[in-house]
N, C-alpha and C positions, 0 to 999 in steps of 0.2 A: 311732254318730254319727261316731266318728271315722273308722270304715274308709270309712263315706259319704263324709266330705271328701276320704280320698286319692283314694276314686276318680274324685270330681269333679275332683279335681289334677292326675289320671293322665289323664282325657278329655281334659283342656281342652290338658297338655303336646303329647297326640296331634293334635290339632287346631291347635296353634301350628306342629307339626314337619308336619303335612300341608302347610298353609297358606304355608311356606319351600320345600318339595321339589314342592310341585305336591300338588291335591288327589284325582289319579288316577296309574295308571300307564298310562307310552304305551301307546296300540292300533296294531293293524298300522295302517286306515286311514284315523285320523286321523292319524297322529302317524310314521308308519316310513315307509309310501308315498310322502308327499312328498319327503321324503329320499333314497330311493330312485331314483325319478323324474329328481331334478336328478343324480345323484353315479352311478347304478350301470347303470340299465338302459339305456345306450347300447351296453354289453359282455353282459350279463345278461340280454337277451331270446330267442327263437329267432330261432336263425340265425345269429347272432353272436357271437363270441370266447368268452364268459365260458361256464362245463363248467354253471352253472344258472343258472334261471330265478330273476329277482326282480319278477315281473308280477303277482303275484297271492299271495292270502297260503297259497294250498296249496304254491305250490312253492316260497316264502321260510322257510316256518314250520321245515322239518328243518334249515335253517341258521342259525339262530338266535343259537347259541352262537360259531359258527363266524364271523358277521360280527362278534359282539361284540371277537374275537381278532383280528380282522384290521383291523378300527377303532380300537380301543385301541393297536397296533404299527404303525398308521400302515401297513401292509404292503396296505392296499386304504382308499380308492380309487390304484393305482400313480403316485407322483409323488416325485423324487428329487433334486430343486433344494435345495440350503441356499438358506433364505430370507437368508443373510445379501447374498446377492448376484442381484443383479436383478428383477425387476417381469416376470411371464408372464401375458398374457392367456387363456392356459388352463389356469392354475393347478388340477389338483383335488383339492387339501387340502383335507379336512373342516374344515368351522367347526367349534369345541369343540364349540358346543351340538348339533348335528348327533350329534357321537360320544357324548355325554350321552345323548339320546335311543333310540340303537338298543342301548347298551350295558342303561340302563333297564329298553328294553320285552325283552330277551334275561334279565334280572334277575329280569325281574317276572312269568318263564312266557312270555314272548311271545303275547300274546292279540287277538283278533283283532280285536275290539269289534265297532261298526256297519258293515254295506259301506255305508249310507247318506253315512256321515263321509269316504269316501274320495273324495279329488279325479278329475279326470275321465283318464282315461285319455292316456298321451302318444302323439299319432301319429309314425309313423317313417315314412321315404318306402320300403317296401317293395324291401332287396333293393339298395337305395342310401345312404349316409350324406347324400351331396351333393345328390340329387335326381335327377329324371327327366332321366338324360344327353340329350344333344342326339343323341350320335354313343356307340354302342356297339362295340368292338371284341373279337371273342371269337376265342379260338383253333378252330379249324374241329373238330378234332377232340380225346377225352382224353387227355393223357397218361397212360401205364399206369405207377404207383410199383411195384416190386416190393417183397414182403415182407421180404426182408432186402438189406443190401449198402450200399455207398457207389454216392450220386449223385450222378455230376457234375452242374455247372450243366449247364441245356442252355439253347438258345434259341428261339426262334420268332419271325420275321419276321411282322409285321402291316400289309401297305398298308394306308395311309390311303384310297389315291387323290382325293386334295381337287386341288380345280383350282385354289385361290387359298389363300394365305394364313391362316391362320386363327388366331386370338388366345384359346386354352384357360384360363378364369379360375377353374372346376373338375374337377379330373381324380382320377381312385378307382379303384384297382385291385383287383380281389378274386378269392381262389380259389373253386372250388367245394367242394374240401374240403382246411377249414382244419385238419383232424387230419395230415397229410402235406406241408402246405406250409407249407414254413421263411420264405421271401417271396419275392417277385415285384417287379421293379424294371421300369419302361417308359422308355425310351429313344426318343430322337425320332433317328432316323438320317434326316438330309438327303439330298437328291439330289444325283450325285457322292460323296460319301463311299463310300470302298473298305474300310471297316470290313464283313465278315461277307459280301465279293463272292463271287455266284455260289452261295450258300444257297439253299435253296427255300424259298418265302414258302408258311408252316401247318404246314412240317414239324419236329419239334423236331431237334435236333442240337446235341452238345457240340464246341466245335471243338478244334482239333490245338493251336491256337498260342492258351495262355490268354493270352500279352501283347497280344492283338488287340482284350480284353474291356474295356468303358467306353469306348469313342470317339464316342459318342451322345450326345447332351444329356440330365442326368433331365427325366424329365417326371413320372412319382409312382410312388408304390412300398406295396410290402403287407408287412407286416411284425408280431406280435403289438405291441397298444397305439400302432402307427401312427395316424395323424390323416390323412386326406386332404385335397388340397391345394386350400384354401379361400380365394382372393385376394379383398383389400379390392376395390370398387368403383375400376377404372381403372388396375388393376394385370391381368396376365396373362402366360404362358409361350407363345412362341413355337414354331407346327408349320408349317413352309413348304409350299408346293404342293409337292405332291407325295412329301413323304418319307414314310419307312416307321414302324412303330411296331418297336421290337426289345424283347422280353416277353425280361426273364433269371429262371429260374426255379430255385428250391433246392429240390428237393423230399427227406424224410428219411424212409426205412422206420421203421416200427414195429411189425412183426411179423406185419401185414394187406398182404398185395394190396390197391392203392386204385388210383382213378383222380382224374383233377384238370383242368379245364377254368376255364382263367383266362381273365379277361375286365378292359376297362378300359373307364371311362365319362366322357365329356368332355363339358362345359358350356361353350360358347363367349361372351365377352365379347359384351356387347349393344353395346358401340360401340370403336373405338378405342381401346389403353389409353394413357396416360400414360407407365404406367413398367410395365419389360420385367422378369420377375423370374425369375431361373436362379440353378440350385444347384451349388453348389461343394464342396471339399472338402479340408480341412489333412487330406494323410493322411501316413503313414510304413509301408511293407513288407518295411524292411532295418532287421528288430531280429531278433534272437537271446533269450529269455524264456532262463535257466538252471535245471536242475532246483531244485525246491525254493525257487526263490527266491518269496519271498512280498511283495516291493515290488520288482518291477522298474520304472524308468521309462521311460518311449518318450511323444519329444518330436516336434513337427510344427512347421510351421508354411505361410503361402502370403498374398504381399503382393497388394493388389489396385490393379490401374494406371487405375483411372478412378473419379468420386465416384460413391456408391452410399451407400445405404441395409440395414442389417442386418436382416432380421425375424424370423430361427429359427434354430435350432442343434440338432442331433441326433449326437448323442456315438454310437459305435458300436464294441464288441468282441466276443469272444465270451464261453468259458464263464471263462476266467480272468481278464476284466474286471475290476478292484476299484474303480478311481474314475476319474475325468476330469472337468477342467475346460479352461474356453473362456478365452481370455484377445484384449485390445483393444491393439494398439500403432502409439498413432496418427503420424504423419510428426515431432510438436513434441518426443516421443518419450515424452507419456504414456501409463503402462498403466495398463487398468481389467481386472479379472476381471468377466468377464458373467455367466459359468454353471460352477454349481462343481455335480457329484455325488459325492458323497462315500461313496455304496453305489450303484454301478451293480447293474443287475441284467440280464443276458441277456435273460430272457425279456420284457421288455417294452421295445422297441424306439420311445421319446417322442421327439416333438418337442417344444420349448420356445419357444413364440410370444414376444415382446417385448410385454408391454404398448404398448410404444411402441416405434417403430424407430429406429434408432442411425445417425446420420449420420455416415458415414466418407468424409473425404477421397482423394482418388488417394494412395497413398503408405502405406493403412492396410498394417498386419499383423495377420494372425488367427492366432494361439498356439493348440497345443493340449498338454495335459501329459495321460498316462492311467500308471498302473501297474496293473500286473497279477499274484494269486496263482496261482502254480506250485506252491503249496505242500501236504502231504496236509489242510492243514487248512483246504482249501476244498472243501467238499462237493462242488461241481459240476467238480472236477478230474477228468478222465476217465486222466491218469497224469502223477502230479508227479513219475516219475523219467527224465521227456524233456524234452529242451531241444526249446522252443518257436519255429517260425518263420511268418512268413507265409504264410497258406493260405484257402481256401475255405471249407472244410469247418469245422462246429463245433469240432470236437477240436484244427485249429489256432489261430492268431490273426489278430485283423483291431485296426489301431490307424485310424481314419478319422471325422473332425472333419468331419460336413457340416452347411450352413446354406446359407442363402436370402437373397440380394442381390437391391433394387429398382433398376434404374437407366434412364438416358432407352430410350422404348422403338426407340432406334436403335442401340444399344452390342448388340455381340453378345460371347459368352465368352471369344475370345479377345481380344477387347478390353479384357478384363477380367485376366485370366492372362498376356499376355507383356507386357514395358515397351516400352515407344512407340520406335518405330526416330527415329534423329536425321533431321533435314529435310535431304536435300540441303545440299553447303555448310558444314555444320556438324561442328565437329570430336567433339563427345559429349562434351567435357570441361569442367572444372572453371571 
């Protein structure tokens, strides 16, 4: 009688402790898939960034363990903001319960339950993030990577040939194979502009004089964990009659002969925008990294001479990145830190949206702080006994703070970057 009572004691504990934890363990698809869905398979489908599939529970199921470890360290889904500092509308931190659940069903065997339970499949716009471009721009032919060796940039000229003006509200660059492409930057080169004169428009080419590179407007760019460039309704990037598109390309050997056929896709504003939005940049080229040092710092900064609007920030180094933050210093002379990473990582190249956007007066300053390990005790050191300088190429360094300004859509960049010459008359002083 009495071993009767424990075990009634011992049911009923089980069934109080089921009734706390849940009284099943998660299935793939009720309970993982939707998870999934919202947080991974943007990167994670065919075709896309991510090395596997999380579409289906045959090709989720051998990674089981493997998402539990990179859930649990925070290390996927990729996102690198201390939340102690600003509000991102693309935030993608896992909710807790989110990482409960996939750690769970990784716990519990990972099983697969009903396909009946699982939600409906997510459509992707095939082969676009953005959608069905308006205007498609491909490079005519592939470029050939070779299997070993350093690549320089090269470039490629892409007429638009547009006869009028056109107001671009989404723009997406992508390679054809993203195993060799480091990223791809599009550039709007106006008419008149002697940046890249005398090139042939399809043909790639590295030029002679690298101080010639970046005299183009961005218009968007490819990069691992990039986001393409998605404006609010009434916002848009300006492409003039007539200019050219300038495709800059990083491609990196990996031991294959490959080829790569980049292409860009633009979504044209359905009316007139409001506000004109161009991307800028606090960067710094003239630092020296010393052997072994493991916190170097390298400071930026770049005043902006007309009222605008903030809406993103995209921190940028290479393999010896260790942290960066974004800093606000407005004309009355307070500072706000907007964006602090405190573990940069190379390989994934974020923008960080503003929940809201930051109204900056003419007069603001955009600060940017990064340090960087030189040291043997960062894995991705390729030789901490070289003093480090500005360069291209992964193995050197890049320190460059860019973000995105909305302002009236009459203000063009340089309206924005040099201070307002005095009026006639006036002597410019105090």
């Amino acid at each position: 009688m009495r071993l009767l009572s424990l075990s009634v004691l011992g049911f009923a504990c089980g069934s109080l402790a089921a009734a706390a934890t849940g009284s099943s363990q998660p299935t793939f698809h009720k309970d993982v898939l939707p998870v999934l869905q919202k947080n991974c398979q943007s990167c994670h489908r065919p075709g896309e960034a991510g090395p596997m599939h999380f579409t289906d529970y045959k090709s989720t199921r051998p990674w089981a363990k493997a998402i539990k470890q990179a859930v649990q360290t925070r290390k996927m889904p990729p996102w690198f903001a201390d939340p102690a500092h600003g509000k991102f509308a693309n935030d993608r931190s896992l909710a807790e319960a989110d990482i409960k659940t996939l750690v769970a069903w990784a716990d519990g065997g990972a099983k697969e339950g009903s396909p009946k339970d699982a939600p409906p499949a997510v459509t992707f716009a095939e082969g676009w993030a953005i959608g069905k471009p308006d205007v498609v721009l491909e490079m005519p032919a592939a470029f050939e990577v070779p299997a070993s060796g350093t690549i320089d940039y090269h470039y490629v000229i892409l007429p638009t040939n547009f006869t009028e003006d056109k107001w671009v509200q989404f723009a997406e660059s992508r390679p054809s194979n993203r195993a060799v492409c480091h990223h791809i930057i599009a550039f709007v080169r106006e008419p008149g502009n002697p940046w890249l004169k005398g090139a042939k428009p399809g043909v790639p080419f590295a030029p002679d004089h690298k101080s010639e590179r970046g005299m183009g407007e961005f218009l968007t760019g490819y990069a691992p964990g990039t986001i393409p460039n998605m404006l609010k309704p009434g916002q848009a990037k300006l492409v003039k009659a007539g200019s050219d598109i300038v495709l800059q390309l990083h491609y990196t050997a990996n031991g294959k002969a490959a080829q790569d056929r980049a292409k860009i896709g633009l979504i044209f504003a359905k009316e007139p925008p409001r506000e004109r939005v161009i991307t800028l940049a606090a960067a710094n080229n003239e630092f020296e990294i010393p052997p072994g040092d493991a916190n170097y710092r390298v400071d930026s900064k770049i005043q902006l001479h007309e009222d605008s609007n903030l809406i993103l920030m995209l921190p940028h180094m290479h393999l010896r990145g260790k942290d960066f933050q974004f800093r606000v210093k407005f004309p009355d002379g307070r500072t706000e830190t907007l964006l602090n990473v405190p573990r940069y990582d190379f390989n994934w190249q974020l923008s960080y949206y503003l929940a809201e956007p930051l109204k900056m007066p003419a007069g603001t300053i955009i600060e940017c702080t990064a340090h960087f390990d030189n040291s043997a005790n960062n894995p991705a050191n390729p030789d901490p006994k070289k003093a480090i300088r500005f360069g291209e190429q992964s193995w050197d360094e890049m320190m460059i703070g860019f973000f995105d300004v909305a302002v009236k859509a009459d203000v063009g960049m340089m309206d924005l970057v040099r201070p307002k010459q005095p009026k006639k008359g006036s002597t410019g002083g105090q």
